[in-house]
KOLDRENPA-461542 format. One record per atom (N, C-alpha, C): residue number from 1; x, y, z; atom name; residue in three letters. Coordinates in Angstrom, 2 decimals, padded with zeros to 5 digits. Each point is the difference from the previous one (the first is absolute). Example, Ala and Ser with C-alpha at 12.3 -4.5 7.8 and 13.67 -1.06 7.14 Angstrom:
1/013.19/-005.69/007.80/N/ALA
1/-000.89/001.19/000.00/CA/ALA
1/000.90/001.20/000.00/C/ALA
2/-000.35/001.05/-000.72/N/SER
2/000.82/001.19/000.06/CA/SER
2/-000.77/001.09/000.73/C/SER
This chain:
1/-009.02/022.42/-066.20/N/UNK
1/000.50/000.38/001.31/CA/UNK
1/-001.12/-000.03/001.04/C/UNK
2/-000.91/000.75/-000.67/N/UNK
2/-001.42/-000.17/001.23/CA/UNK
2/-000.17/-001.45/000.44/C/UNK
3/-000.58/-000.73/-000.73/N/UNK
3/-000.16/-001.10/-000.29/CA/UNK
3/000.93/-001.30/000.89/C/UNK
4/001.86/000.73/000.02/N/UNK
4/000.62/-001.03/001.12/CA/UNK
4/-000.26/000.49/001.11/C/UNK
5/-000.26/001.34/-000.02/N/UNK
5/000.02/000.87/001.72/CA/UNK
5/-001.31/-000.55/000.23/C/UNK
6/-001.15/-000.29/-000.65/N/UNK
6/-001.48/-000.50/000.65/CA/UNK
6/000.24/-001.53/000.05/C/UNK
7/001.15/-001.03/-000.88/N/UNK
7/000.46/-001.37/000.85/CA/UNK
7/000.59/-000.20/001.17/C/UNK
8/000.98/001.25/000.19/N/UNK
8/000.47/-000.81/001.10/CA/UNK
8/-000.36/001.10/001.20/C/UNK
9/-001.02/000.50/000.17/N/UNK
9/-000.52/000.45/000.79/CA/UNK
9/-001.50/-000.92/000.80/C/UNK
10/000.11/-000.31/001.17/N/UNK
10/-001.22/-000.76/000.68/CA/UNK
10/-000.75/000.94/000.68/C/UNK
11/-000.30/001.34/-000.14/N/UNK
11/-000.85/001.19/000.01/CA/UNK
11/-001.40/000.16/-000.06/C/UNK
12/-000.85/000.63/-000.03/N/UNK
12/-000.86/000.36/-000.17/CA/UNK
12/-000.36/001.05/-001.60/C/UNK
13/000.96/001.18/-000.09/N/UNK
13/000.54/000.91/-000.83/CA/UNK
13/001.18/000.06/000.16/C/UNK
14/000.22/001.09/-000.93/N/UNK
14/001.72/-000.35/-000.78/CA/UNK
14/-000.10/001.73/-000.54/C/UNK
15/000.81/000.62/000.85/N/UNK
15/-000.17/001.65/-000.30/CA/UNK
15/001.57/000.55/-000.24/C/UNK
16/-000.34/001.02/-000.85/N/UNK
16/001.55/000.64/-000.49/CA/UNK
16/-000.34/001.35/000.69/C/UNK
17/000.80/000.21/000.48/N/UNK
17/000.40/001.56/001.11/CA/UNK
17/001.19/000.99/-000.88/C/UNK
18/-000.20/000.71/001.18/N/UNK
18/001.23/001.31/-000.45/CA/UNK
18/000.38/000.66/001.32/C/UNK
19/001.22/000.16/000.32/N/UNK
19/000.30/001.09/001.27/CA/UNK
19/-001.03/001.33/000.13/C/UNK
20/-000.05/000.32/000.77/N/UNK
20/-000.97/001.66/-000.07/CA/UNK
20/-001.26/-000.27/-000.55/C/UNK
21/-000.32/-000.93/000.34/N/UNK
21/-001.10/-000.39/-000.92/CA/UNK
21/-001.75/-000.06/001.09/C/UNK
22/-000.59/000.86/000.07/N/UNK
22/-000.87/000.43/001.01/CA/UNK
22/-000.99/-001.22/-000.48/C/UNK
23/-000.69/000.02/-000.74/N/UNK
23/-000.66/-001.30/-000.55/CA/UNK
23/000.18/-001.25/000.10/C/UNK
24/001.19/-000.30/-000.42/N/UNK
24/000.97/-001.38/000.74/CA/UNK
24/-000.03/-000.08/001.73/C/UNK
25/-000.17/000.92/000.79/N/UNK
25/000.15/-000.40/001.16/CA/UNK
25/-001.89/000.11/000.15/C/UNK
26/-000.59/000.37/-000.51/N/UNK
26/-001.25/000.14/000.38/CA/UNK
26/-001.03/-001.63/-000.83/C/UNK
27/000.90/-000.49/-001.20/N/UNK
27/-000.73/-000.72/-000.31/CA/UNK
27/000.47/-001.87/001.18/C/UNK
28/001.46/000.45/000.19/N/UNK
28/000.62/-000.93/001.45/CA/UNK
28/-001.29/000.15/001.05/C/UNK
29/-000.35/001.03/000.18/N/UNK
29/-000.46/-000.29/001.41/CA/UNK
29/-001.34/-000.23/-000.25/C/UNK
30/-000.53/000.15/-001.14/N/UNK
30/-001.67/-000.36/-000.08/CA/UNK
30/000.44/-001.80/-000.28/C/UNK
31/000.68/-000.63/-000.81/N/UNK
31/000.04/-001.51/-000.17/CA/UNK
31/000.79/-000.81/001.51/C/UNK
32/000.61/001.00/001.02/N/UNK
32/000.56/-000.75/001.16/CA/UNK
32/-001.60/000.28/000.97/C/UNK
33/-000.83/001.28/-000.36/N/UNK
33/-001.16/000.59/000.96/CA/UNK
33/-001.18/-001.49/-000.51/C/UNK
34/000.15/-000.60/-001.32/N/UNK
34/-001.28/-001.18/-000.23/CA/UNK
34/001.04/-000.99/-000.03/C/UNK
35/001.05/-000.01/001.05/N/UNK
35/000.85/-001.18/000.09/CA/UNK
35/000.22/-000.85/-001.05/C/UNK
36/000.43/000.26/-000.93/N/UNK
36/000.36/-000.26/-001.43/CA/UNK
36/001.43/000.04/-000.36/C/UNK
37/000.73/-001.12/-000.16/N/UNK
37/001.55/-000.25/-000.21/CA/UNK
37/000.18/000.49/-001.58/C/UNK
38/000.85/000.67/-000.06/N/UNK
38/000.89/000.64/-001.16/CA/UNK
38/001.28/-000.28/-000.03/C/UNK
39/000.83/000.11/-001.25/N/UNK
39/001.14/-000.16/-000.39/CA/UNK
39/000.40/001.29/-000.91/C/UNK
40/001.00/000.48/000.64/N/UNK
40/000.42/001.43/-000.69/CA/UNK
40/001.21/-000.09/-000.34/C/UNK
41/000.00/000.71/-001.38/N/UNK
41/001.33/000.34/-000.91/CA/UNK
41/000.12/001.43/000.09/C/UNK
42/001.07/000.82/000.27/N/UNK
42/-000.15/001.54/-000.14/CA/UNK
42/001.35/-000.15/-000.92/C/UNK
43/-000.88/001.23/-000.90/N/UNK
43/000.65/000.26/-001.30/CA/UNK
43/001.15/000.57/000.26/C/UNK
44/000.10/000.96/001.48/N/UNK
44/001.59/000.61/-000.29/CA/UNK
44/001.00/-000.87/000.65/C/UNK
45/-000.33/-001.45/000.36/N/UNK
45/000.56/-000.68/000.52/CA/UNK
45/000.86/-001.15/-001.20/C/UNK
46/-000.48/000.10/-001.47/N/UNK
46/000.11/-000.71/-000.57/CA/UNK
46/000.11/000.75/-001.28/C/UNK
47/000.97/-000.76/-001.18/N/UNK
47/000.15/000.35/-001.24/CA/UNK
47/-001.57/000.64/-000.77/C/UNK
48/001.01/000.99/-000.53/N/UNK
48/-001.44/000.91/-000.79/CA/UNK
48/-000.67/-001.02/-000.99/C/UNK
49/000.30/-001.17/-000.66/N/UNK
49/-000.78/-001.04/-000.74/CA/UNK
49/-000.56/-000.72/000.65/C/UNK
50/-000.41/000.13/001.17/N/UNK
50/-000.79/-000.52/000.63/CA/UNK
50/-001.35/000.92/000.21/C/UNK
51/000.12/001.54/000.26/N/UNK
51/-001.07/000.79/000.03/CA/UNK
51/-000.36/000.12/-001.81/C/UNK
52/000.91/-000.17/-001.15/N/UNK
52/-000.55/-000.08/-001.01/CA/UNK
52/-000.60/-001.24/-000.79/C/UNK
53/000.11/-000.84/000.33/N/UNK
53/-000.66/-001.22/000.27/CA/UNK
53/-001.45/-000.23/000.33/C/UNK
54/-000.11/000.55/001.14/N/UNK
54/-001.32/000.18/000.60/CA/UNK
54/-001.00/001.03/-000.13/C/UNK
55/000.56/001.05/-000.50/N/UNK
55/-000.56/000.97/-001.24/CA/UNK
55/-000.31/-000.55/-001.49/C/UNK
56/000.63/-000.66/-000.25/N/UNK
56/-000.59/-000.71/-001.52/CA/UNK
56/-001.18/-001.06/000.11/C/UNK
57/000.44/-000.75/001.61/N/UNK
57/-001.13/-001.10/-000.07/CA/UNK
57/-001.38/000.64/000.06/C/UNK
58/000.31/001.12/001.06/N/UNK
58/-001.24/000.84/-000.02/CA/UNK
58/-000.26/001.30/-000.41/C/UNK
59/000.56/000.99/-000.12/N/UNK
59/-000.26/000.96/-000.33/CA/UNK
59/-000.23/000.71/000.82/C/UNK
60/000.18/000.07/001.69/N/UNK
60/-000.14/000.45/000.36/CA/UNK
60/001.37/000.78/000.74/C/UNK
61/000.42/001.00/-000.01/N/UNK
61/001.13/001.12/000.08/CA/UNK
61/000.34/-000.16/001.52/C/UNK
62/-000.88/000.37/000.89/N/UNK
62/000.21/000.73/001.31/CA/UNK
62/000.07/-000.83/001.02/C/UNK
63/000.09/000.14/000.94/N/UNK
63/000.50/-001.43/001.34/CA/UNK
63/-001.19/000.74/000.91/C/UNK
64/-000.61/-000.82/000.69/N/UNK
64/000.19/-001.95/-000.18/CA/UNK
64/-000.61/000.00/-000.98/C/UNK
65/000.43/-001.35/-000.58/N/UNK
65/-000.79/-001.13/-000.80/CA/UNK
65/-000.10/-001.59/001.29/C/UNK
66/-001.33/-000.48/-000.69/N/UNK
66/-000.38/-000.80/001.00/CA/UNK
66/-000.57/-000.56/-000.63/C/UNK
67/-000.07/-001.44/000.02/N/UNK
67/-000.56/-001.73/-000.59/CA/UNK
67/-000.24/-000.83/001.23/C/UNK
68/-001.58/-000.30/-000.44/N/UNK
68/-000.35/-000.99/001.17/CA/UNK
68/000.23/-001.30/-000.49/C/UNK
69/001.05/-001.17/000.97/N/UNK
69/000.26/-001.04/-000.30/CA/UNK
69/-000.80/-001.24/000.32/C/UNK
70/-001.30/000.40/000.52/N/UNK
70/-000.83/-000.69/000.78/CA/UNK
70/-000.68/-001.23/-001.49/C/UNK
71/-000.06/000.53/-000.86/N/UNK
71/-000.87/-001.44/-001.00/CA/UNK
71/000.62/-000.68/-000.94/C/UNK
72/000.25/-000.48/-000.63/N/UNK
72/000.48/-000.66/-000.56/CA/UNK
72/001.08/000.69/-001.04/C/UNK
73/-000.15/000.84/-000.73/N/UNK
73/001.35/001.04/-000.21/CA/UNK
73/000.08/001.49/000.34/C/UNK
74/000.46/000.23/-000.09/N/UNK
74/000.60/001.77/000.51/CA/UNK
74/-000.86/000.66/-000.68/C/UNK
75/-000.64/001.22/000.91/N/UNK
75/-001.39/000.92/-000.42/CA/UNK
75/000.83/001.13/000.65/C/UNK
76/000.22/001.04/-001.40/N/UNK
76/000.38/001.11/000.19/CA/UNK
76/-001.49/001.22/000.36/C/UNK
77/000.55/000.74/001.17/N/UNK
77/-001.06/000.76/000.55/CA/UNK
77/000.78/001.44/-000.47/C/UNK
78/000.74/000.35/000.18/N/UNK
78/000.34/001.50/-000.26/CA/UNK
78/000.80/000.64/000.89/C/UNK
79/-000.42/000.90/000.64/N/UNK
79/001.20/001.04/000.87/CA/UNK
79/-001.53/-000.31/001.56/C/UNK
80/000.83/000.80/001.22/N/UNK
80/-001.00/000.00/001.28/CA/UNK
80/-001.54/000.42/-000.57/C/UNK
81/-000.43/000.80/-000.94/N/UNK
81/-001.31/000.74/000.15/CA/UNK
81/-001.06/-001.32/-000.63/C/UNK
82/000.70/-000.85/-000.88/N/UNK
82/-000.53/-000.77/-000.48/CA/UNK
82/-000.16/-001.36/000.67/C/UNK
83/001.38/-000.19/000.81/N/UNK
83/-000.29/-001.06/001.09/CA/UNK
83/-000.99/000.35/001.39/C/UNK
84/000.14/001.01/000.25/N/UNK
84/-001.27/000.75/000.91/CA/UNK
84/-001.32/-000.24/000.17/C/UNK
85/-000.14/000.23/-001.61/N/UNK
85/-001.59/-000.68/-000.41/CA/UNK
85/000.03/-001.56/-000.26/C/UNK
86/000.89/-000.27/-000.49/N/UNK
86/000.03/-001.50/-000.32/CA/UNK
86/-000.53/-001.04/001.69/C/UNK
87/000.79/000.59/000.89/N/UNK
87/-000.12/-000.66/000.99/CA/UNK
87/-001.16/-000.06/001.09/C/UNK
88/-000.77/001.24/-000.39/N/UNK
88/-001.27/000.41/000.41/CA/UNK
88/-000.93/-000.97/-000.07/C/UNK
């Protein structure tokens, strides 16, 4: 699933959200603040095998999740604290 959402996306990153999600709007405005195009899936927008999906690929539980699509395949970074530093 990751994997078609990082094909047919012409992005920069490729981030999974959540409503109420304070992090999700904070990790939006640091990748629109280094003018950086994203493509977002929010989980309550979409079947729960899609947020379990993307928990198995990664292991990571909590929203966001975020993959930079910039090199040659999809580089999973983690949730905002980890893209924070990443982008530093």
């Amino acid at each position: 699933m990751i994997l078609d959402h990082a094909a047919a996306s012409e992005t920069d990153f490729l981030v999974y959200t959540g409503h109420f999600c304070g992090y999700c709007r904070a990790l939006k405005n640091l990748l629109q603040t280094k003018e950086l195009t994203f493509t977002e899936h929010n989980f309550d927008e979409n079947p729960p095998e899609m947020r379990a999906a993307v928990v198995q690929a990664t292991g990571h539980r909590t929203v966001p999740v975020v993959f930079d699509l910039r090199g040659e395949q999809p580089m999973f970074i983690g949730g905002f604290d980890e893209t924070k530093r990443y982008l530093k």
